[in-house]
Backbone as a ProteinNet text record, in pm:
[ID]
protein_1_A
[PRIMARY]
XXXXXXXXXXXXXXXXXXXXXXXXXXXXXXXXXXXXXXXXXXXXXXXXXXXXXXXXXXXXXXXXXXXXXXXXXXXXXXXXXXXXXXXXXXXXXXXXXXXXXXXXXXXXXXXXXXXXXXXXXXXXXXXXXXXXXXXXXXX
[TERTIARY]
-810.6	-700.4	-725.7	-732.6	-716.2	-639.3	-651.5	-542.9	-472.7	-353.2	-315.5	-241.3	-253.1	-211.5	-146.8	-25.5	29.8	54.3	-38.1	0.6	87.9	213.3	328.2	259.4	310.1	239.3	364.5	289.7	318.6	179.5	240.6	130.8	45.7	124.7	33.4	-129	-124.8	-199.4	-285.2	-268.6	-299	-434.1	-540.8	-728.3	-710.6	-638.5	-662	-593.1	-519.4	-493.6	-557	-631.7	-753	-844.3	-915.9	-999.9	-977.2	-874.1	-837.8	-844.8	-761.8	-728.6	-939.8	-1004.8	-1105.6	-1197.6	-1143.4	-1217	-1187.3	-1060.9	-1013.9	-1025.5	-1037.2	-1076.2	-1213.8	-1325.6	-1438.5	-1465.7	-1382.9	-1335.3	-1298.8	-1276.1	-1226	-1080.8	-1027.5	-887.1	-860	-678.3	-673.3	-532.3	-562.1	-402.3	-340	-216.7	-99.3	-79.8	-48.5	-20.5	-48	-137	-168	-94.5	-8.7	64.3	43.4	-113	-196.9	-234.8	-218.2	-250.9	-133.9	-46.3	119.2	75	120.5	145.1	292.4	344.8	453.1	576.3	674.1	770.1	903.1	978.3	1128.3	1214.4	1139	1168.7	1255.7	1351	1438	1373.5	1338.5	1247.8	1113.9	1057	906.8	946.1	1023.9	1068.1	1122.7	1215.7	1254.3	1103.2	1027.9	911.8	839.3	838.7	748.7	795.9	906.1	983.1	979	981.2	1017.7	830.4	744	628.6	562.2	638	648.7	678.9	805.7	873.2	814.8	757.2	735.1	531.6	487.5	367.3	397.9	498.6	537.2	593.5	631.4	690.6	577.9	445.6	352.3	226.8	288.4	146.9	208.8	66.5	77.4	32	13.8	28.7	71.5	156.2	179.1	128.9	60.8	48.3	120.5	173.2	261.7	205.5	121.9	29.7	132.4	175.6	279.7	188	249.3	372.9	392.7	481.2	497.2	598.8	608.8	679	842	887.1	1048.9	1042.9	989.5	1003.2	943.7	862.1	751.6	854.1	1002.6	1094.1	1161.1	1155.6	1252.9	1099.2	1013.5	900.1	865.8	887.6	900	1029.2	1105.9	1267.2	1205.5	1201.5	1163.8	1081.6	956.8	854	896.5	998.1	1051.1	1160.3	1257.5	1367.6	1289.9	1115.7	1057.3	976.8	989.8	936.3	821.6	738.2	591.1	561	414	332.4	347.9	386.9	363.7	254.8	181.5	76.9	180.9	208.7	249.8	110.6	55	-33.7	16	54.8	8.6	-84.2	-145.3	-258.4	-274.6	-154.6	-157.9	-163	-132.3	-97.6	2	87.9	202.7	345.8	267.3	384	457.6	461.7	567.6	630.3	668.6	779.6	908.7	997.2	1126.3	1165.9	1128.6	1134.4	1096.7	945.4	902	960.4	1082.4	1153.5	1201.8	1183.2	1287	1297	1368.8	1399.7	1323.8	1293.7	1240.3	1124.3	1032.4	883.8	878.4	994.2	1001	1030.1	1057	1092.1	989.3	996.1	872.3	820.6	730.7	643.8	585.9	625.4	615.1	495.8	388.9	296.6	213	279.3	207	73.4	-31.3	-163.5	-149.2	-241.5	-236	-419.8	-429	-647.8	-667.1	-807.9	-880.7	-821.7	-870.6	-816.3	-927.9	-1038.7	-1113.1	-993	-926.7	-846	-746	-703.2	-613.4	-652.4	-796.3	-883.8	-924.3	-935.7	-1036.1	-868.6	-743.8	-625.3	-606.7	-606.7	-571.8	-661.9	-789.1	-927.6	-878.5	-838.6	-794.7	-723.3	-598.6	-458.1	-522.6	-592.4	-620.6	-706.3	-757.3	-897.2	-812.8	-725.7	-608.8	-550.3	-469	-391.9	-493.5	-612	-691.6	-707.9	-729.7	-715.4	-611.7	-527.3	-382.5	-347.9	-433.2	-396.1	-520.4	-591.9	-681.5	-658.4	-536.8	-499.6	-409.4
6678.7	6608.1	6601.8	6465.6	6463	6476.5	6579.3	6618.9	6520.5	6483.5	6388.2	6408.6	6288.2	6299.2	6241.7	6222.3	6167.7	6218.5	6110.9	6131.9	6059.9	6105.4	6089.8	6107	5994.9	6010.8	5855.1	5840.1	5723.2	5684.2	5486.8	5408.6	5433.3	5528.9	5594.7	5651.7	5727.7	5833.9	5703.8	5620.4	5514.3	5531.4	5616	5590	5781.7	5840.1	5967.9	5980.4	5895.5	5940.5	5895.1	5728.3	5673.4	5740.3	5835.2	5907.6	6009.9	6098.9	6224.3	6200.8	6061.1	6011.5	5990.6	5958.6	5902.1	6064	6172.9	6286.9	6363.1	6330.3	6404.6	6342	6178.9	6123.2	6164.2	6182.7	6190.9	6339.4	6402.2	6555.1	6552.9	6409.1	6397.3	6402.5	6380.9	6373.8	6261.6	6222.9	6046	6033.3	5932.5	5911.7	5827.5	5908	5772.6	5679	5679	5560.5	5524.5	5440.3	5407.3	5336	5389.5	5292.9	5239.9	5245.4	5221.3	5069.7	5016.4	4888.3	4801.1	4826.8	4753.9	4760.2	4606.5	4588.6	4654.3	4691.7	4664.8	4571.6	4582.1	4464.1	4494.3	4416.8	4428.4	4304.7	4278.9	4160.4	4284	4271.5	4369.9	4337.3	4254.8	4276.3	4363.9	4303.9	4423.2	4560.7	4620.1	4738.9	4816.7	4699.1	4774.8	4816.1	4678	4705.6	4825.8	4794.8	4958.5	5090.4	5067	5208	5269.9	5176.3	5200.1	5255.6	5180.7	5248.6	5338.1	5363.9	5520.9	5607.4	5617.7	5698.2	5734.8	5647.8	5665	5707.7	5721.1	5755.7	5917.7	5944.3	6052.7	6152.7	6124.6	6171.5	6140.3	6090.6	6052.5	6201.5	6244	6323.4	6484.5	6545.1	6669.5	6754.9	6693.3	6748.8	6655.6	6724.6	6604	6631.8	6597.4	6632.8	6560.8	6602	6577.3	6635.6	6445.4	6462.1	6475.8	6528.8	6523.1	6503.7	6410.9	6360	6200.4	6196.2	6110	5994.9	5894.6	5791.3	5809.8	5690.6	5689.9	5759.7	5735.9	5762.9	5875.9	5965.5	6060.3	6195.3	6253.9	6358.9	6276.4	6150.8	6094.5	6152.9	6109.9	6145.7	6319.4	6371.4	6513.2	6511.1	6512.3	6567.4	6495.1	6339.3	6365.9	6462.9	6485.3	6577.4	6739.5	6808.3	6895.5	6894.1	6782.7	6728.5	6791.1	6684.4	6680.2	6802.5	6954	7048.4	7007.1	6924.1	6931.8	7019.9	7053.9	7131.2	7070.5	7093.8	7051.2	7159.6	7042	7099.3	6979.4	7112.9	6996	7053.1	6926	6923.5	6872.3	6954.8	6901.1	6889.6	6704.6	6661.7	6720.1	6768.5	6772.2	6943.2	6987.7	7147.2	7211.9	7122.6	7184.3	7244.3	7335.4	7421.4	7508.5	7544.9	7640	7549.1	7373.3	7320.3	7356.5	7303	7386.6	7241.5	7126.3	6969.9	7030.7	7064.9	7131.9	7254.6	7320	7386.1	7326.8	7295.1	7254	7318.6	7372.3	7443.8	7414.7	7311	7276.7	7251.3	7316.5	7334.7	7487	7586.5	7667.6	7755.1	7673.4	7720.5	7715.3	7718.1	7769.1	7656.1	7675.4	7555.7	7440.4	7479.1	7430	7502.4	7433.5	7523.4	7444.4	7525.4	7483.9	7518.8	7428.7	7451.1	7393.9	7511.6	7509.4	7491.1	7451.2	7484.8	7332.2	7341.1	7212.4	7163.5	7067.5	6960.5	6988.6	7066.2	7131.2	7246.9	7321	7366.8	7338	7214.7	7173.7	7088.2	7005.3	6986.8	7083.8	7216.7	7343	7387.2	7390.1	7423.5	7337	7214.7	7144.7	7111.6	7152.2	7148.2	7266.9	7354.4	7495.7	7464.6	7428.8	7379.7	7294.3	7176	7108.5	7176.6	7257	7366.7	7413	7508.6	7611.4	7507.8	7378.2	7300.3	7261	7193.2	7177.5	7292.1	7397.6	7550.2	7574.6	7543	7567.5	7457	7339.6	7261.7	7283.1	7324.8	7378.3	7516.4	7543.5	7664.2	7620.7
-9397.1	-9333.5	-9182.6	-9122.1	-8967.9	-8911.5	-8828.5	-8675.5	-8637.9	-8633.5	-8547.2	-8418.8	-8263.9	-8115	-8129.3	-8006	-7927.5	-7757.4	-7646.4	-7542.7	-7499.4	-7447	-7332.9	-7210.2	-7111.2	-6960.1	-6924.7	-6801.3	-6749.4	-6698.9	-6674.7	-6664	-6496.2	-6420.1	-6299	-6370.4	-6444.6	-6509.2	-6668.9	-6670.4	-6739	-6784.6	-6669.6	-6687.2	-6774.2	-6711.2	-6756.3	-6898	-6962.1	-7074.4	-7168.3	-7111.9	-7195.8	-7228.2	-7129.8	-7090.2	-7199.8	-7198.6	-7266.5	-7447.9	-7483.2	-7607.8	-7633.5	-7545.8	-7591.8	-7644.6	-7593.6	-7572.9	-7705.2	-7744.1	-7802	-7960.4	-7940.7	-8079.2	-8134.5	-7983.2	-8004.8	-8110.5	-8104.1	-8171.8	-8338.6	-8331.4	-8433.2	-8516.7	-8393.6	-8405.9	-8415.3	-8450.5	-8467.5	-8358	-8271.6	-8187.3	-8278	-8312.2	-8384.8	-8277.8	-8145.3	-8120.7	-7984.6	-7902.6	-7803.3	-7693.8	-7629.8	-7562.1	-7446.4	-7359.6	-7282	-7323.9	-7469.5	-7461.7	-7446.8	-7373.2	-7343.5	-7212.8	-7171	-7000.3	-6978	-6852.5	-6811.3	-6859.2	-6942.1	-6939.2	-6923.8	-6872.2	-6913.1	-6975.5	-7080	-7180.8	-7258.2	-7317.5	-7382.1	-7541.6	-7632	-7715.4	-7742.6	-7615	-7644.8	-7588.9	-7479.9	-7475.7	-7600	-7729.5	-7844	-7933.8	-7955.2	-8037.5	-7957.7	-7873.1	-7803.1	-7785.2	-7780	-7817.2	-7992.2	-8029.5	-8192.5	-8204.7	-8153.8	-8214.8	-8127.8	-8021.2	-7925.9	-8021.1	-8072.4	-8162.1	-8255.1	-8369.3	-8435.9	-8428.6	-8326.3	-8305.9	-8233.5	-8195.6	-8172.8	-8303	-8417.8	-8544.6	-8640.8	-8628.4	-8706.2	-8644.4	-8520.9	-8471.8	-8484.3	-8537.6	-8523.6	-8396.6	-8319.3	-8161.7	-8020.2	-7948.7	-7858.3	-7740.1	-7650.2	-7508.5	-7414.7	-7327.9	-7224	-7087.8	-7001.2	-6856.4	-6751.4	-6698.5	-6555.4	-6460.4	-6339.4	-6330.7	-6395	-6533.2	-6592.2	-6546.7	-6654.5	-6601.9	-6659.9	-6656.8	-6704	-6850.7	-6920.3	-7079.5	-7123.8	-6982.9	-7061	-7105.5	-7034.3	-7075.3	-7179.1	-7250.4	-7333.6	-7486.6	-7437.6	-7555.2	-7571.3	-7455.9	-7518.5	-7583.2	-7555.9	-7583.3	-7789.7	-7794.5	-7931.6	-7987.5	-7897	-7999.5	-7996.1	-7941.2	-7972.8	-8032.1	-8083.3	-8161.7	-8309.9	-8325.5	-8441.8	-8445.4	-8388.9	-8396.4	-8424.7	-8301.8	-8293.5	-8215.1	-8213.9	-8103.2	-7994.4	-7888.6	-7746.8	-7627.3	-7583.3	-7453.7	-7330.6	-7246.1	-7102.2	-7014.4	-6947.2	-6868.4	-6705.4	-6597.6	-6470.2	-6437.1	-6406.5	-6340.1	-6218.6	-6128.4	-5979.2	-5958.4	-6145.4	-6074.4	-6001.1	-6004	-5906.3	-5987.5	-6069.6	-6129.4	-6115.3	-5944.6	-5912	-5808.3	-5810.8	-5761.8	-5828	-5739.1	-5814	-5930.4	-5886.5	-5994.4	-6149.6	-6118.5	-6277.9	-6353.9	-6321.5	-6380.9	-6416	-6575.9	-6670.3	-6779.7	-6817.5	-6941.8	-7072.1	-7101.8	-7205.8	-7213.9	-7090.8	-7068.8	-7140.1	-7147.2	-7189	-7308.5	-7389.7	-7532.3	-7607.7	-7737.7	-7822	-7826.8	-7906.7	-7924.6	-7845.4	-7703.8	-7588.7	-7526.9	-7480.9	-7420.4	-7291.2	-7131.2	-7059.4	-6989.7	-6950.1	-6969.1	-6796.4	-6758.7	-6651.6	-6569.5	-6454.7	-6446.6	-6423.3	-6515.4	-6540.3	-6690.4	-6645.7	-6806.2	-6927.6	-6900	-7000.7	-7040.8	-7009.8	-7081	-7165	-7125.3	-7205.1	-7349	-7345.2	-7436.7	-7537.9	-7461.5	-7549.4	-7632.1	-7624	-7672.5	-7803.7	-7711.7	-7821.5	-7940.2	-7906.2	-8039.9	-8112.9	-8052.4	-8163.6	-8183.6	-8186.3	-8225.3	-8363.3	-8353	-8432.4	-8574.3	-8511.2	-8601.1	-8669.5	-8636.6	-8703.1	-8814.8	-8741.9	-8799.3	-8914.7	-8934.7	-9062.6	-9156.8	-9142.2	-9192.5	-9290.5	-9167.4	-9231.7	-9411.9	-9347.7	-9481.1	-9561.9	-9573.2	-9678.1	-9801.3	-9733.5	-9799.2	-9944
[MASK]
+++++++++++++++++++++++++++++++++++++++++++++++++++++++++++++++++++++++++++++++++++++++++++++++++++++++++++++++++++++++++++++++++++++++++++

């Protein structure tokens, strides 16, 4: 059975999550859902279609990563993937995890796990996360 992603970010961070999704497929993992191939819109149609397959690429994955500092929707896509008791990795790109902004409570509860360093750490987590998670379904 393949691992499945979902990265939450915003379109600032747009090359690094291509980048990461590309690293992490190369692993052999599968992203449910790419939302790097959406321009910008505020057509109130494609915001619903893109939300709906946000959502549902978020409830399709067995791990979510979350890049800070994200865009409008990236605390609306955690808040689902801990709704759907997924695994969560929050990643600061900038590292700045003792601002008083990044205290939020819900970086802190279970299943919540922040990864702090180089982004090789947060890669090498989420390959064990995924390793364990195949394990787990072989049993």
């Amino acid at each position: 059975m393949t691992t499945t992603f979902y990265i939450g970010s915003g379109f600032q961070n747009i090359e690094t999550v291509r980048k990461l999704a590309g690293t992490l497929m190369h692993e052999g993992l599968r992203q449910t859902y790419d939302w790097t191939q959406n321009d910008k819109t505020t057509d109130e149609e494609q915001l619903c279609a893109i939300g709906e397959a946000e959502v549902r690429g978020i409830k399709d994955a067995d791990i979510i990563v979350i890049l800070l500092p994200g865009g409008k929707g990236t605390h609306t896509e955690l808040g689902i993937a801990i709704a759907e008791e997924k695994k969560v990795f929050l990643y600061a790109m900038d590292n700045k995890w003792s601002d008083e902004e990044r205290k939020v409570t819900f970086y802190y509860i279970n299943g919540v796990t922040i990864i702090k360093g180089e982004m090789q750490r947060l890669i090498t987590a989420v390959k064990e996360t995924a390793e364990g998670y195949r394990l787990s379904c072989q049993v």
